[in-house]
C-alpha positions, 0 to 999 in steps of 0.5 A: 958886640953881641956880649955887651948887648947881653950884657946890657939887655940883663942890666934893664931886665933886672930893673923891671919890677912888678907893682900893682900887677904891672911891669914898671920901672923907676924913675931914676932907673930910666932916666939912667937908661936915657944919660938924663937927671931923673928931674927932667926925665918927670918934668918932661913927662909933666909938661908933654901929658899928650904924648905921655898919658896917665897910664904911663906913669904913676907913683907909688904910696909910701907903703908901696915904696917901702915895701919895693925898698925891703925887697930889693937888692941896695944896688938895685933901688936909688937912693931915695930915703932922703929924698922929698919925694917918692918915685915915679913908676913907668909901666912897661908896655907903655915904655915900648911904644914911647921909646920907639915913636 
């Protein structure tokens, strides 16, 4: 219904963040919008670099993580403080053309 498409379209609204003057989006927050582990979602992007090119991900420095950490509502960002690594960022523009190819 057009209720629970409004509703889902705000739900990935506010998972848009910008970093680096780029509008991105976490990891674990688009494998989330795919039904998929956040692992296969960065695997898959790794092992198909034709398809995926470097502009459309990249990760954060620990001061960015942090800084984005602090700022954010803690329903908003993952759980990642115990986590080996920092999270992947994908940038938006390029998240359109991907999803629709």
């Amino acid at each position: 219904t057009e209720n629970s498409i409004e509703k889902y379209s705000k739900h990935i609204i506010n998972r848009i963040f910008t970093v680096r003057k780029k509008q991105v989006m976490l990891d674990s927050h688009l494998a989330e919008l795919y039904g998929i582990e956040t692992k296969y979602l960065n695997r898959a992007v790794k092992r198909n670099p034709v398809r995926f090119p470097e502009s459309f991900m990249f990760q954060l420095t620990k001061e960015e993580f942090e800084n984005l950490s602090s700022k954010l509502a803690p329903q908003k960002m993952p759980t990642y403080k115990n986590a080996i690594t920092i999270p992947n960022l994908y940038v938006k523009m390029r998240l359109r053309s991907q999803i629709y190819m």
